[in-house]
C-alpha positions as CSV (number, residue, x, y, z in Angstrom):
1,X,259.1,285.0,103.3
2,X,256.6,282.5,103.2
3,X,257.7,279.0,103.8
4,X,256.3,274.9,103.5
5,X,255.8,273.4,106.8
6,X,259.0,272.4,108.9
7,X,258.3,269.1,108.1
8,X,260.2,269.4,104.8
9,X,263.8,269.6,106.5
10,X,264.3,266.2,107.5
11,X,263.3,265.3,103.4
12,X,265.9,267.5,102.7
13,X,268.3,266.6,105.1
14,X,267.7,262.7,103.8
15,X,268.1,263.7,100.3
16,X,271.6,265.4,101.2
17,X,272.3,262.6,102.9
18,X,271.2,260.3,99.5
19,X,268.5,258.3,101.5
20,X,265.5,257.7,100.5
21,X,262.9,260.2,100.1
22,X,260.3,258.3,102.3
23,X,257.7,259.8,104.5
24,X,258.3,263.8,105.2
25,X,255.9,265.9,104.0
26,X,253.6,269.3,104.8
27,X,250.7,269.1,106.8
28,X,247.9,271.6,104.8
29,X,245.3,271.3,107.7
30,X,246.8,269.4,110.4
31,X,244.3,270.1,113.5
32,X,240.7,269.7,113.1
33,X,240.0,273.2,112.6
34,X,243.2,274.8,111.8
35,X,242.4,277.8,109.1
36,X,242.9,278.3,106.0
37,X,246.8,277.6,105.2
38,X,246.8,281.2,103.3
39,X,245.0,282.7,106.6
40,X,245.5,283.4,110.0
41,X,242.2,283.6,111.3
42,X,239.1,281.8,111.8
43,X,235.7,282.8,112.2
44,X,234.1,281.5,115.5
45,X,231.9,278.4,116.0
46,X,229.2,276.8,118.1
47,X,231.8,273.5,118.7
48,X,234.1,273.7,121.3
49,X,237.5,275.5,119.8
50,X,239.9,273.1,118.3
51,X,243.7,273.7,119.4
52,X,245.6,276.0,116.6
53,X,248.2,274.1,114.6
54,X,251.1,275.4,112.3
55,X,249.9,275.1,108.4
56,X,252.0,275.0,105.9
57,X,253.6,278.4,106.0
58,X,255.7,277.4,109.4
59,X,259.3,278.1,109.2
60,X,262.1,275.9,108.7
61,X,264.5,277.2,111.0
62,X,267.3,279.8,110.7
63,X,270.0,279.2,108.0
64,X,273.9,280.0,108.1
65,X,275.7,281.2,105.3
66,X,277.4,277.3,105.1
67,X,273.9,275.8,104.8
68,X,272.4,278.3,102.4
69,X,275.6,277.4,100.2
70,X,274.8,273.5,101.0
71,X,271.0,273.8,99.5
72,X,273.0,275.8,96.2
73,X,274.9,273.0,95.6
74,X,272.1,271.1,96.3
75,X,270.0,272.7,93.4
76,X,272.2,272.4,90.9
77,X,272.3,268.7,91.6
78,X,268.8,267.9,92.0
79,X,268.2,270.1,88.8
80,X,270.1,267.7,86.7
81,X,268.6,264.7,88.1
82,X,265.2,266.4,87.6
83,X,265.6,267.7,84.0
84,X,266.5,263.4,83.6
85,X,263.2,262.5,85.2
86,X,264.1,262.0,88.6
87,X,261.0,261.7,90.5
88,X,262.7,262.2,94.2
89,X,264.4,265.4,92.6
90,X,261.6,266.9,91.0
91,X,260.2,267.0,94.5
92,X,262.9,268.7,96.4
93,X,263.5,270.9,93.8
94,X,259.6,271.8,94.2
95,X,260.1,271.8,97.6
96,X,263.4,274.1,97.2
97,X,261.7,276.8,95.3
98,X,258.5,276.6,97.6
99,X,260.8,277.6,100.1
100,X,263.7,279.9,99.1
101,X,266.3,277.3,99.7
102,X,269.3,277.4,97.2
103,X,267.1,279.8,95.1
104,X,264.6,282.5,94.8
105,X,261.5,281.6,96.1
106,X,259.0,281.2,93.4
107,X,255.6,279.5,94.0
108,X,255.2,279.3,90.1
109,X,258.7,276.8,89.4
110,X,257.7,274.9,92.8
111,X,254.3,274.5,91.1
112,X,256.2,273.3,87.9
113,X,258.6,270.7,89.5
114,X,255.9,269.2,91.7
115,X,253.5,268.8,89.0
116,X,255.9,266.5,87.1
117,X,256.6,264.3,90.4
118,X,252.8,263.9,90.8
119,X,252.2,262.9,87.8
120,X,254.5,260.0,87.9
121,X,252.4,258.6,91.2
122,X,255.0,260.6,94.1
123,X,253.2,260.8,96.9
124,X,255.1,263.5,98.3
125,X,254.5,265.8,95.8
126,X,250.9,265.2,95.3
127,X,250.4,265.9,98.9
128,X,252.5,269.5,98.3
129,X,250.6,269.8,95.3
130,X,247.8,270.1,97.6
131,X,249.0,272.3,99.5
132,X,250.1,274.5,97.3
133,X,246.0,274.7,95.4
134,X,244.7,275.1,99.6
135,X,247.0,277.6,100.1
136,X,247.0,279.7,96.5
137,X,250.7,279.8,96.2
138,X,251.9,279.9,92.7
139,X,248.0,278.8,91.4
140,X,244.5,280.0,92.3
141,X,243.0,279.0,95.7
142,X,241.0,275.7,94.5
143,X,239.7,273.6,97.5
144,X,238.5,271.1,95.2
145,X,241.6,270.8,93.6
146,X,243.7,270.7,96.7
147,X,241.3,267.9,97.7
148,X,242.3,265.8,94.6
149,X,245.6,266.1,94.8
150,X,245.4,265.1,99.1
151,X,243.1,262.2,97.8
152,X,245.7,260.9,95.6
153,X,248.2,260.8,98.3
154,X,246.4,259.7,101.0
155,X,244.9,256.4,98.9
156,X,248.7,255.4,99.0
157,X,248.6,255.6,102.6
158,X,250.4,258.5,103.0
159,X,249.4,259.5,106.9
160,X,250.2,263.2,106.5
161,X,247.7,263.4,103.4
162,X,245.2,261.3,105.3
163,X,245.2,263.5,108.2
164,X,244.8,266.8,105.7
165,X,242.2,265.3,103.7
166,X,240.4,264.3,107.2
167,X,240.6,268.0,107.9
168,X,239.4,269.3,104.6
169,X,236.1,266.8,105.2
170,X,235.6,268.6,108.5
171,X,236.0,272.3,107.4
172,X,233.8,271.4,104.2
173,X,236.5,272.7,101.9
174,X,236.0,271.6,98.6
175,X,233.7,268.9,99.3
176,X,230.4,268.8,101.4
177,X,231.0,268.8,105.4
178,X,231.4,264.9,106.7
179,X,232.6,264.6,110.2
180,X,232.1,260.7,109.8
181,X,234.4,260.5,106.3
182,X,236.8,262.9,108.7
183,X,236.9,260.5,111.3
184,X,237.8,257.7,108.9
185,X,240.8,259.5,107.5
186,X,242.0,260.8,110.8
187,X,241.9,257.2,112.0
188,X,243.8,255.8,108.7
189,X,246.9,258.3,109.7
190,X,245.9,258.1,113.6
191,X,246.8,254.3,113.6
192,X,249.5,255.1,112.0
193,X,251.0,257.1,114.5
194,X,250.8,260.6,113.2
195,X,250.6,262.7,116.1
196,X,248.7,265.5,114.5
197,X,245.9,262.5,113.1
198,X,245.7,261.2,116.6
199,X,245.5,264.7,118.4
200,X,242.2,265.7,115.6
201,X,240.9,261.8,116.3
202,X,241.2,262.6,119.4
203,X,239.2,266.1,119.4
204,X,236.5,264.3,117.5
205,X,235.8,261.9,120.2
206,X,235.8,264.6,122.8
207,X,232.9,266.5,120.9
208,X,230.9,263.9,119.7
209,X,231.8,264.9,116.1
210,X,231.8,262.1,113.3
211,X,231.4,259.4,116.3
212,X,229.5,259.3,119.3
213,X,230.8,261.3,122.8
214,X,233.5,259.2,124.2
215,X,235.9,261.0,126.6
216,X,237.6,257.9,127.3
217,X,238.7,256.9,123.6
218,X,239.5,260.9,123.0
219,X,241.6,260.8,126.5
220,X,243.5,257.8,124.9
221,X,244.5,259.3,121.8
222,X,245.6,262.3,123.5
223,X,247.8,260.4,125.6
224,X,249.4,258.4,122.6
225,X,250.1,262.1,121.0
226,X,251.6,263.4,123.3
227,X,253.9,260.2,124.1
228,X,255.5,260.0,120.8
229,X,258.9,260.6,120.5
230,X,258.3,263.4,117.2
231,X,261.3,265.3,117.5
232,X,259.6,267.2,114.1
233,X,256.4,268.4,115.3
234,X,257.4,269.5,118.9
235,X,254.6,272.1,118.9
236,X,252.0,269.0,117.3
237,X,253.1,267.4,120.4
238,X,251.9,270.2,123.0
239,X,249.0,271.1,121.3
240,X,248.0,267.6,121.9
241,X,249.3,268.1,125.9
242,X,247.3,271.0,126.1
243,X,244.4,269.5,124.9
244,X,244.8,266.3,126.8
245,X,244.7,268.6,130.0
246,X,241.6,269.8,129.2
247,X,239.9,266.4,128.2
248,X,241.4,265.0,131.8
249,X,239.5,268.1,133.7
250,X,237.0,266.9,132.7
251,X,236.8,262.9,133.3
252,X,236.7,260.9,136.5
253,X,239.7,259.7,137.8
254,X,238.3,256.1,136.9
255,X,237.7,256.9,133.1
256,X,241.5,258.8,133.4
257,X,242.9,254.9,134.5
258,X,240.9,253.2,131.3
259,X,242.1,255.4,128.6
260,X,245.7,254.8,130.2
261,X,245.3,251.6,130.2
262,X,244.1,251.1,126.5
263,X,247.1,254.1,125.8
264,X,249.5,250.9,126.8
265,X,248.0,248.2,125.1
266,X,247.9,250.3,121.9
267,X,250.3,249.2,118.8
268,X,250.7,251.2,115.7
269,X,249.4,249.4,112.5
């Protein structure tokens, strides 16, 4: 069954809770050159290989029978509060359906829900709307449509939207290639602290891509990915390690003590 991105269980967990539905979302895209969310290849390139990253079809994690009876009850609540207009319901709902949670998975309803939220200026859904066009679940594959949708989000500053739109600039997926308009979302959601926009930021640097060659700025970001306590995006976290590793191997042990140093003196905007 295929599923959103794990990043969707704390939403849900906050919406069972009745917080706020602030912040979680799906990363389409979320390493520089991660495929195609509906694929798992990719066909090879001159550049130095970028690390793999989870798209939006990672899992959520297993379910017992009590919490596949939770996210029932949970549908028929969110439902009501959808069917009233409920922005932050229309969403989960969406999200619900996207992923078999409390309900049949159908691309088509998740579609449905999500297109509602959008419209009303959620962020969160436009960025899953997004997903769902780059992914051609429940709609045709549209690149350029996906790219809308990640646009919309990431203009509110939404840093997982920023980091996919960064990506879709790279791949040249739905708009023309721009590895300097890539660079300037990855850095939006970078200084943010997304570890998956610091980690591509990062890759950009270390290839000259979008910037000029700097291992020392690249070795920084990696540091400050792979220091953040994410408890979400574990596997964001070592693909940033692993990559860090790499960058290191190749650095002096003086440039290694300046990207540390800026690593410290760095503060999240």
């Amino acid at each position: 069954m295929q599923r959103l991105d794990n990043r969707i269980a704390p939403l849900l967990a906050a919406a069972f809770a009745g917080a706020a539905l602030v912040g979680a979302a799906a990363d389409t895209v979320a390493a520089v050159t991660a495929p195609d969310p509906a694929t798992a290849q990719r066909q090879p390139r001159k550049e130095p290989a970028a690390p793999p990253a989870p798209d939006m079809l990672g899992t959520l994690g297993a379910r017992d029978a009590g919490a596949a009876q939770d996210y029932a009850d949970a549908v028929r609540s969110f439902r009501e509060a959808a069917d009233l207009g409920d922005a932050r319901a229309q969403v989960i709902l969406g999200v619900m359906y996207a992923n078999g949670q409390g309900v049949r998975q159908d691309f088509v309803l998740a579609h449905l829900w999500l297109t509602r939220a959008a419209a009303r200026g959620d962020a969160t859904a436009q960025l899953h709307l997004g997903d769902l066009y780059a992914g051609g679940l429940g709609v045709p594959k549209d690149a350029a449509e996906a790219l809308r949708w990640y646009r919309l989000a990431a203009d509110q500053g939404f840093v997982h939207a920023q980091n996919s739109l960064g990506a879709m600039y790279h791949e040249g997926r739905g708009v023309p290639k721009d590895d300097a308009e890539a660079v300037r979302w990855y850095r939006k959601a970078a200084e943010q602290d997304d570890v998956r926009a610091q980690t591509n930021l990062a890759f950009m640097y270390a290839n000259g891509l979008g910037v000029p060659r700097d291992m020392v700025e690249a070795c920084k970001w990696y540091i400050l990915a792979t220091n953040r306590n994410v408890s979400s995006d574990r596997e964001g976290r070592e693909i940033a390690a692993r990559q860090r590793d790499a960058a290191v191997a190749r650095m002096t042990p003086a440039q290694i003590g300046q990207a540390q140093k800026l690593a410290r003196q760095w503060r999240p905007q």
